[in-house]
C-alpha positions in Angstrom: 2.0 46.7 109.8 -0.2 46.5 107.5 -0.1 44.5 103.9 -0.3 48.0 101.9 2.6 49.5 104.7 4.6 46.6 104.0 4.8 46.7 100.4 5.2 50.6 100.5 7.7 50.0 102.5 9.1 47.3 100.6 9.2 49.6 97.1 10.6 52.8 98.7 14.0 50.8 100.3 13.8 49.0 96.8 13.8 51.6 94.6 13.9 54.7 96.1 17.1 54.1 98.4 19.2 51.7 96.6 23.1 52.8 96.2 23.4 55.1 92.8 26.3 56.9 91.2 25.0 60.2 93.9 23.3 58.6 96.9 25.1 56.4 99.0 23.2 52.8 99.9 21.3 53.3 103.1 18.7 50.0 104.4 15.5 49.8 106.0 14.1 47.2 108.5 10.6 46.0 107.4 8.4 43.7 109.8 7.3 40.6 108.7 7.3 38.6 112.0 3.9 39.3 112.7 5.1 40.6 115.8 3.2 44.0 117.0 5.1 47.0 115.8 6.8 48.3 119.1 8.3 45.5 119.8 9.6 45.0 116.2 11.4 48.9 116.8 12.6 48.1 120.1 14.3 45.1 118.6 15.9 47.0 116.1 17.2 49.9 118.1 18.8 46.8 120.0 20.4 46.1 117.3 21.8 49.7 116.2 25.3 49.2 116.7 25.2 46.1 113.9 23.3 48.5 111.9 25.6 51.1 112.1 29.0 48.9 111.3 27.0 47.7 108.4 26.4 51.0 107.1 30.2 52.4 107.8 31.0 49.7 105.9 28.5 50.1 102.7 30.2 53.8 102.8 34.0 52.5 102.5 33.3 50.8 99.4 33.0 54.1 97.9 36.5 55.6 96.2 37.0 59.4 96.7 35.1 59.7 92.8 32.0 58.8 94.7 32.2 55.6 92.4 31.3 52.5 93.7 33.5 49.2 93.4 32.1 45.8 92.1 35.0 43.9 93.3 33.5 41.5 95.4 36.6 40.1 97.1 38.7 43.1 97.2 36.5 46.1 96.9 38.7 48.8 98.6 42.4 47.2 97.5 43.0 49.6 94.4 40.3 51.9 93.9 40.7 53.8 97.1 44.0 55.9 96.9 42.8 59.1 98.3 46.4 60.6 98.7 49.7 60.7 98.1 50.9 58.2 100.8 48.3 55.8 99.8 49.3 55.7 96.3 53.2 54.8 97.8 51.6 52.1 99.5 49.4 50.7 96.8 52.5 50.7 94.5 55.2 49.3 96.8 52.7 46.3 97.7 52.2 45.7 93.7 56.0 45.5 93.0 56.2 43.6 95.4 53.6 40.6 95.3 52.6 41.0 91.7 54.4 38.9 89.3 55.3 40.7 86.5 56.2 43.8 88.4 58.2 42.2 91.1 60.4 40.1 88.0 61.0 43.4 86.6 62.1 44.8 88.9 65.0 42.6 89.8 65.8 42.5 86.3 66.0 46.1 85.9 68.1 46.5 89.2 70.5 43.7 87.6 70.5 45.7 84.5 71.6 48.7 86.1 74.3 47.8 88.8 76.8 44.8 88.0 79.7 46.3 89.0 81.0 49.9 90.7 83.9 51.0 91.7 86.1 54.8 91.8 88.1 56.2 89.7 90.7 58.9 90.6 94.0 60.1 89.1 95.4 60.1 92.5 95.5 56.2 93.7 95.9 56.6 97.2 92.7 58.6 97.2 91.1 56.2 94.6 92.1 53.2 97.3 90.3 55.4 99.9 87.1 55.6 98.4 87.1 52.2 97.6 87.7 50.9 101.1 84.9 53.0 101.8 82.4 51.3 98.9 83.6 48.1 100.6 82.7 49.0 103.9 79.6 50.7 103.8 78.4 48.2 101.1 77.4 50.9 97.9 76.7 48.1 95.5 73.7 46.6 97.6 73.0 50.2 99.0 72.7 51.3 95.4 70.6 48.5 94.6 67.9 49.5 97.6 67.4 53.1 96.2 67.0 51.6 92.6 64.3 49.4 93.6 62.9 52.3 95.5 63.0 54.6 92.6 60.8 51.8 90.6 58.1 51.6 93.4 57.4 55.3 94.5 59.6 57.7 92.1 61.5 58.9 95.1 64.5 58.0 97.6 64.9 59.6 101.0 68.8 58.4 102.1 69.9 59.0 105.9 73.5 59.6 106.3 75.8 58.4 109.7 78.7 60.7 109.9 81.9 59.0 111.9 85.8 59.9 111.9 87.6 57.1 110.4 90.9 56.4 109.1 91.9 54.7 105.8 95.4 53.2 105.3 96.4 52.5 101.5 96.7 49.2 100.4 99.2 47.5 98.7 98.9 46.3 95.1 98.3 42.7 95.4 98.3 42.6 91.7 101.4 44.2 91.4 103.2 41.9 93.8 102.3 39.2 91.3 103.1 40.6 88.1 106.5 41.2 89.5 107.0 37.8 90.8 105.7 36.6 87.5 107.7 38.7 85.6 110.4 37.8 88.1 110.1 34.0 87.0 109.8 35.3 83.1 113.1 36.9 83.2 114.7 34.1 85.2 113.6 31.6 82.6 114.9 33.4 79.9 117.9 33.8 81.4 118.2 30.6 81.9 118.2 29.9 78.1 121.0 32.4 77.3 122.9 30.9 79.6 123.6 34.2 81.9 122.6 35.4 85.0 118.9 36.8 85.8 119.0 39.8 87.0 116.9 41.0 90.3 113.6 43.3 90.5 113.0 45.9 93.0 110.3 46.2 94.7 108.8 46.4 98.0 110.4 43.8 100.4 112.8 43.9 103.6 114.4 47.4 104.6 112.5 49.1 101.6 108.9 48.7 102.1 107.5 52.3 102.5 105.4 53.1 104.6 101.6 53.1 104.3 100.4 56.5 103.8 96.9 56.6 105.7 93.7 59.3 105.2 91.4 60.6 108.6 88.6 61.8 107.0 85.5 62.5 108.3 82.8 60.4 105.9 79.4 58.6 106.0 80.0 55.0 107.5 76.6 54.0 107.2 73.8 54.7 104.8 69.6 53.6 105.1 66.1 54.5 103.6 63.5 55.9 105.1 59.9 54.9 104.1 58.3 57.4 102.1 55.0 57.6 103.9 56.8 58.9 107.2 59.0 61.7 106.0 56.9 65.5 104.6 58.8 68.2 102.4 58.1 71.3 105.2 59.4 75.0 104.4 60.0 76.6 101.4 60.4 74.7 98.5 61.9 77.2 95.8 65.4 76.7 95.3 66.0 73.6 96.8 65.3 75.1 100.3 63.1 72.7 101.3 63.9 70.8 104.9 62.7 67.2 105.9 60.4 66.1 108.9 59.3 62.9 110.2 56.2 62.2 110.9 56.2 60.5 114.4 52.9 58.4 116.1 52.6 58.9 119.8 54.8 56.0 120.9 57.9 57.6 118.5 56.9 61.3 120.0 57.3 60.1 123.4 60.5 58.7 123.0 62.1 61.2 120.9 61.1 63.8 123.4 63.0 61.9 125.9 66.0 61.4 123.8 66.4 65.0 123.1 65.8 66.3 126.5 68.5 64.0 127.3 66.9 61.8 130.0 67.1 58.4 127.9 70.1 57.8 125.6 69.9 57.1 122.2 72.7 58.5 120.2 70.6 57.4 116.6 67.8 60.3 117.4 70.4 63.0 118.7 72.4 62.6 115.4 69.6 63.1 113.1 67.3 65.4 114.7 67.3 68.6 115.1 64.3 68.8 117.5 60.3 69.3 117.0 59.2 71.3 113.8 56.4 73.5 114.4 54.3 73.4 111.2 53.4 76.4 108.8 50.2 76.6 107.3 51.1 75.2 104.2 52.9 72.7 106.2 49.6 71.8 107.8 47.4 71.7 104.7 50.2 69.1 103.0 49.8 67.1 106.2 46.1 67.0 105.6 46.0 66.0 101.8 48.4 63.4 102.6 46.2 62.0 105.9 48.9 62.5 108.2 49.0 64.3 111.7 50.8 67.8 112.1 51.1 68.0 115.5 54.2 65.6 116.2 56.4 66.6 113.4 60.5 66.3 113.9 63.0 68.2 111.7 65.9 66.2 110.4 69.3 67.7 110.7 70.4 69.0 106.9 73.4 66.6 106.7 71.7 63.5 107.8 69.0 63.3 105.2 68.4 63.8 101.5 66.0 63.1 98.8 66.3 62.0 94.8 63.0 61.9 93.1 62.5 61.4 89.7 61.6 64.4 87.6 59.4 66.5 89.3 59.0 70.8 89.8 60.0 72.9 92.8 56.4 73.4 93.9 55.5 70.2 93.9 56.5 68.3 97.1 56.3 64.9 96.1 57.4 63.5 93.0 54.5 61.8 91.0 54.4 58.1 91.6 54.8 56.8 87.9 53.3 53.4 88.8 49.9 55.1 90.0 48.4 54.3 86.2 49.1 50.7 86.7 46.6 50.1 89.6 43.5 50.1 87.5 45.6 47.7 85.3 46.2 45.3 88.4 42.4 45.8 89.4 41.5 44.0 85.9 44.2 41.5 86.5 42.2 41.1 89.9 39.3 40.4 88.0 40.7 38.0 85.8 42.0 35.5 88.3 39.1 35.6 90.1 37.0 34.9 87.1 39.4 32.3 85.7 39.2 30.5 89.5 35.6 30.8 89.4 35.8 29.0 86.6 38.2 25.9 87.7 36.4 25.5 90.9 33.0 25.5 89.0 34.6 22.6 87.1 34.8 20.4 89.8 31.2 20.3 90.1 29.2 18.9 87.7 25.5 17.3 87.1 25.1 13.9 85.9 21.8 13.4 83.6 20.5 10.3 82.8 17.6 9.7 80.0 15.8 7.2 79.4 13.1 6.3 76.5 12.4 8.4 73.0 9.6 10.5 71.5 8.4 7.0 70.1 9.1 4.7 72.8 8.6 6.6 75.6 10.1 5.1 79.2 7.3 3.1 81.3 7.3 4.2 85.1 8.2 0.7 86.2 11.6 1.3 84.0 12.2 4.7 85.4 12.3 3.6 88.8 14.7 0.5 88.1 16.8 3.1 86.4 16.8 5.6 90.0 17.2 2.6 91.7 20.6 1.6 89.1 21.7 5.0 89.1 22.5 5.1 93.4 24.7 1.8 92.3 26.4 3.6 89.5 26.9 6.5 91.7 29.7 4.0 93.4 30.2 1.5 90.4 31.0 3.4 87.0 28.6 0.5 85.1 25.3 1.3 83.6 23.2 -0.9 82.1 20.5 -0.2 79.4 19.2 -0.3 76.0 19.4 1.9 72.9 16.9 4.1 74.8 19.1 5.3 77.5 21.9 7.9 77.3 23.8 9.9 79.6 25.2 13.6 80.0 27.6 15.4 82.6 26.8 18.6 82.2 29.5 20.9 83.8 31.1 25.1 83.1 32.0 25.5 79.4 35.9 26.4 79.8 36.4 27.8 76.2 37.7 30.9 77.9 39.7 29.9 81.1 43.0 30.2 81.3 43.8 31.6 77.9 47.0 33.3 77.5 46.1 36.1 75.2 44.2 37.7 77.8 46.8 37.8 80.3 49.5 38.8 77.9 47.1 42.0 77.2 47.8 42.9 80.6 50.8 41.8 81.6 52.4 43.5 78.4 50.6 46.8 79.6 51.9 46.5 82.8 55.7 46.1 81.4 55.7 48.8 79.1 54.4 51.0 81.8 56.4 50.4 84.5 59.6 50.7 82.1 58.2 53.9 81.1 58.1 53.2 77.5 55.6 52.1 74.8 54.2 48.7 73.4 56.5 48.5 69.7 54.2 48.8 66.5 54.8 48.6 63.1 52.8 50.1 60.5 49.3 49.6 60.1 49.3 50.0 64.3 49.6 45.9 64.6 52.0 45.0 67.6 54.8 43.1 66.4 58.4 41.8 67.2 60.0 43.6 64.8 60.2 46.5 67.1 61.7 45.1 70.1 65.1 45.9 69.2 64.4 49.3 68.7 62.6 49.3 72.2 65.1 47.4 73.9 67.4 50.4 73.0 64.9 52.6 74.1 64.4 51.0 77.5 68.3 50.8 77.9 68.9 54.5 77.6 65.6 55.1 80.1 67.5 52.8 82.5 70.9 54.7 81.9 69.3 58.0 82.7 67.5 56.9 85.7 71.2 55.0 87.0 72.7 58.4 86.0 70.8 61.1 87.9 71.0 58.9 90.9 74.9 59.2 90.4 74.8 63.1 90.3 72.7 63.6 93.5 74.8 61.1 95.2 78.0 62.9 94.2 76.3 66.1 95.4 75.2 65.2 98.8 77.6 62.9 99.6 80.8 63.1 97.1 81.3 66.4 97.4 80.3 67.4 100.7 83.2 64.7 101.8 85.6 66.6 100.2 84.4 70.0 101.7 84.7 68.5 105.0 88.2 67.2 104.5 89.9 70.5 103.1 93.8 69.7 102.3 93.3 65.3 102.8 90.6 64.7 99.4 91.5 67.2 97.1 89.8 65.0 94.0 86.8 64.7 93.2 85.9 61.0 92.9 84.3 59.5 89.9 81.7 56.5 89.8 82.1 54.2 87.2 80.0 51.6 85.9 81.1 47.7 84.8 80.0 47.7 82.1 79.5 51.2 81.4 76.5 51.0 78.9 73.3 49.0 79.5 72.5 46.7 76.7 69.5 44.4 76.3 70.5 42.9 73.3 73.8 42.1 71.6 75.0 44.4 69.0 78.0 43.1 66.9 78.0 47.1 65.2 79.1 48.2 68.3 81.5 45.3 69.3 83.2 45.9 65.7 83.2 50.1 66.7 84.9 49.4 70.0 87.9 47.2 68.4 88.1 49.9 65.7 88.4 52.4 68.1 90.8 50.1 70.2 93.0 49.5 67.0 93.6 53.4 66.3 94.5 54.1 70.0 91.3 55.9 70.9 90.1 54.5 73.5 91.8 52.1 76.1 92.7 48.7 76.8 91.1 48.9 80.4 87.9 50.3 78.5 87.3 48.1 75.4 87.5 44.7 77.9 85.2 46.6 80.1 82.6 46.8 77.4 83.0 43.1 76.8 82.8 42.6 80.8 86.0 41.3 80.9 88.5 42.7 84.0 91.6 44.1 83.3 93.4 43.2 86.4 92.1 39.6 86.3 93.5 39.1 82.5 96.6 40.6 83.3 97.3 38.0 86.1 96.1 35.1 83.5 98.4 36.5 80.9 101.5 37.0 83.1 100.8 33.3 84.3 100.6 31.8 80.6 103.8 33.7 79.7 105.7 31.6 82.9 104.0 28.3 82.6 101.8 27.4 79.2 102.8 29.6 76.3 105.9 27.6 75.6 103.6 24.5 75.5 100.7 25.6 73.6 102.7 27.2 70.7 99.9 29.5 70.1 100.0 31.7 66.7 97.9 34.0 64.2 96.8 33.9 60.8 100.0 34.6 58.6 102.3 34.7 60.7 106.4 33.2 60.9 106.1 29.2 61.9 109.0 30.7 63.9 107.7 33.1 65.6 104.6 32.8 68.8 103.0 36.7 68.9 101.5 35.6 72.5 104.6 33.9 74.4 107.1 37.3 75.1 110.6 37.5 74.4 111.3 33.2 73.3 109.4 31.2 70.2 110.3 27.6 70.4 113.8 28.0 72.2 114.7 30.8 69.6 115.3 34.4 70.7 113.5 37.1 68.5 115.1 40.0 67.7 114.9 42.8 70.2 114.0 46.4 68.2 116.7 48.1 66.4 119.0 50.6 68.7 118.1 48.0 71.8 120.9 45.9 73.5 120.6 41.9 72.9 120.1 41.4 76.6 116.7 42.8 76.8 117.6 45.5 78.9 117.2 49.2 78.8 120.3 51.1 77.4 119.7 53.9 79.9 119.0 52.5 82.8 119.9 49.0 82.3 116.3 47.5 83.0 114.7 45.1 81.6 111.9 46.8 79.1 108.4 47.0 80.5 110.0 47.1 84.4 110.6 50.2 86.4 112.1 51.1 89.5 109.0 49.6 91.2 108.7 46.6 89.2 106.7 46.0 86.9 103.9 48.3 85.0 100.3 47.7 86.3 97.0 48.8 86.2 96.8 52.2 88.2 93.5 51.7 89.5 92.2 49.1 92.2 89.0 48.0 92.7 86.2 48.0 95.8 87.4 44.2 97.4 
């Protein structure tokens, strides 16, 4: 080629087909081997398959915009979410390797679910859906979907149907209490002098026995991942069905299992069989980059979905985190310019001077000075006069490192993944002075998001137990919360409300401990126990009250018996029925409800 062909040729793949915001970057070979001109193209077709992986690769590191990235390291990690299922993705890997994200989330997930448990008027039945809590582990189950909710706005739960049957179990706590109270009464009438009389309760030749529930119930509960399952038929109404979307391998196999020449009882119990596709159905496949051809429709009992707030004709729910990738992008950028900046630390220049404007150096001491700098090099001693000086010149580091540029972000990518806004005061200055008004607000946000999880799962799986069990669960059970209320902060308004409301009988015992995460059931043992071994020791006693008298130790102050109510024998026993007060038939009174363990 010649020297005016080259340089054309130079300027046109220069400047005419460099990569712009329209034209994607193409390259051009230019010979300047000196070699002749067909063997310079038959050298390059040679190497056509390097050119072409180069160029596929030039064109992914264009998004979808037709925008180019300038992430050198990570140039297709946030920028390229094309779809729906790539946005899941993106999102679930932030929450999960990203600092901030991943913290919050197990702070929110802590937040929400400390303790559950069911509440039913009917024990036996309340005892049956605990044992059933227990055994299919709901508190870490309801942890999972949480954490789901937070990464891709949407759940999909598969449900294991089994016949089972649940025996009732005694009251552990009420055994105690009656032997407690047992031990009370013998003590006291041991005092009097007179003989203790005997509590009935469950024991030899009148222990009942056990009534027991078969019910047919979901023994085992999992998650899907998002990314395999597509909404398919109609969608008004809550008509829409659930299909997987299977690769080859998963086709092959479930083809088998449901022409019944392999067994595998987990694909026969929740699919129905293949799905063939509408149109729709095939366009959805398409926008989300996933294959219509081997689609398999779940059965309508073994699958359903909770989503955060979304419309009937849309099929997915929007993934709220999707704004926080160009946050994490910047983030990106950050580290790598902060590390660019340590590393570039490490390395510095050394510059040695010798000699001024009026005494200028003299070769002969220039050379000594080369030849005493390789010794320094080894030995930190320089020698010299007032003419010599020396500078280590090395990255400036003014800005490395500096917390208020990470706080930027890292704030921003808390208040968005809460779903809530950055507290300001007036003049639009962020502040502290708001956070307890946004801790409020980010409360109730978590309380809502806890609570609609609650109502689908006591629609898909609460009530349809009970339809399936006509005449055995005739309640509808109730999932309740310890503590009920999610509180970032500690208000003493409320705390004073709750007593208040205690004091005029509004509200129960059982409730106003719960608030203060105390147990009911655990305190009533601990109380029973003081009565029978420490209260006559400790003496304990309120504000303006009798020397005489101990409001926490029962029936006996200091070896002195208080006065039982008017109308009420001296004995302590019921003038009906000849009890003891605060004992029936049964023993003693206890809490009615039980708990998951």
């Amino acid at each position: 080629m010649t020297d005016n062909a080259i340089e054309a040729r130079f300027n046109s793949s220069r400047y005419g087909n460099v990569e712009s915001a329209t034209t994607p970057a193409t390259f051009q070979y230019i010979n300047e081997s000196g070699l002749p001109d067909d063997l310079f193209r038959a050298a390059t077709r040679a190497n056509g398959e390097i050119a072409n992986a180069i160029e596929k690769w030039s064109a992914s590191l264009r998004d979808s915009g037709g925008r180019s990235s300038y992430d050198l390291f990570n140039r297709t990690k946030w920028t390229n979410a094309k779809h729906t299922f790539a946005t899941m993705s993106k999102c679930a890997w932030a929450v999960e390797n990203d600092d901030v994200l991943s913290t919050l989330a197990d702070v929110t997930e802590g937040l929400a679910f400390n303790k559950v448990r069911f509440e039913l008027y009917d024990s036996d039945q309340e005892d049956v859906w605990n044992q059933w809590a227990r055994d299919i582990d709901l508190d870490s189950k309801l942890r999972q979907q949480f954490r789901e909710l937070f990464k891709v706005s949407q759940v999909y739960i598969g449900l294991w149907w089994e016949n089972r049957t649940y025996q009732v179990r005694d009251e552990s706590v009420n055994r105690t209490l009656r032997d407690l109270r047992q031990q009370m009464l013998t003590k006291q009438a041991e005092l009097r002098g007179q003989e203790a009389p005997e509590l009935k309760g469950p024991g030899k030749g009148n222990r009942t026995r056990r009534k027991s529930f078969s019910v047919k119930i979901p023994t085992n509960m999992t998650i899907f991942d998002p990314t395999k399952i597509l909404p398919v038929g109609s969608l008004m109404f809550g008509r829409e069905r659930y299909a997987y979307i299977a690769n080859r391998a998963e086709a092959e196999a479930f083809d088998k299992a449901l022409a019944g020449q392999i067994r595998d009882r987990t694909v026969v119990q929740l699919l129905e069989g293949r799905y063939e596709p509408t149109d729709q159905d095939k366009v959805a496949c398409a926008e989300v980059g996933a294959s219509s051809a081997n689609l398999y429709l779940f059965r309508p009992e073994a699958i359903f979905r909770h989503a955060l707030t979304m419309s009937d004709y849309e099929r997915f729910s929007p993934v709220r985190l999707k704004s926080i990738l160009q946050i994490l992008e910047m983030k990106e950028h950050l580290r790598n310019s902060d590390r660019a900046s340590l590393i570039g630390n490490t390395n510095f220049i050394v510059v040695i001077k010798k000699g001024t404007d009026k005494l200028p150096a003299k070769a002969a001491e220039i050379e000594n000075l080369q030849e005493q700098a390789k010794i320094v090099a080894r030995l930190p001693v320089l020698v010299g006069d007032h003419r010599l000086s020396v500078e280590i010149v090395s990255p400036a580091l003014d800005n490395t490192l500096i917390e208020s540029r990470w706080q930027v972000l890292d704030s921003r990518l808390v208040f968005r993944a809460l779903q809530t806004f950055t507290p300001l005061v007036q003049g639009g200055n962020s502040s502290g002075s708001g956070v307890s008004e946004m801790s409020r607000i980010v409360s109730r946000g978590l309380e809502n998001r806890r609570h609609m999880l609650v109502r689908t799962i006591e629609a898909k799986i609460f009530r349809v137990v009970v339809e399936e069990n006509p005449g055995v669960l005739t309640e509808m059970p109730s999932l309740a919360f310890t503590p009920r209320r999610i509180s970032l902060d500690f208000d003493a308004d409320i705390v004073s409300a709750l007593l208040k409301l205690r004091d005029r009988g509004d509200i129960s015992r059982e409730t106003t401990l719960e608030e203060l995460e105390f147990d009911q059931d655990i305190e009533a043992l601990r109380r029973a126990r003081e009565r029978v071994e420490v209260d006559d020791i400790f003496q304990s006693q309120t504000p303006f009250s009798s020397p005489n008298q101990n409001p926490y130790q029962g029936k006996e102050g200091e070896g002195e018996e208080q006065s039982p109510p008017p109308g009420a024998p001296k004995d302590g026993t019921d003038p009906e029925g000849g009890r003891p007060r605060g004992v029936t038939e049964d023993g003693p009174r206890a809490k009615r409800g039980r708990g998951q363990s």
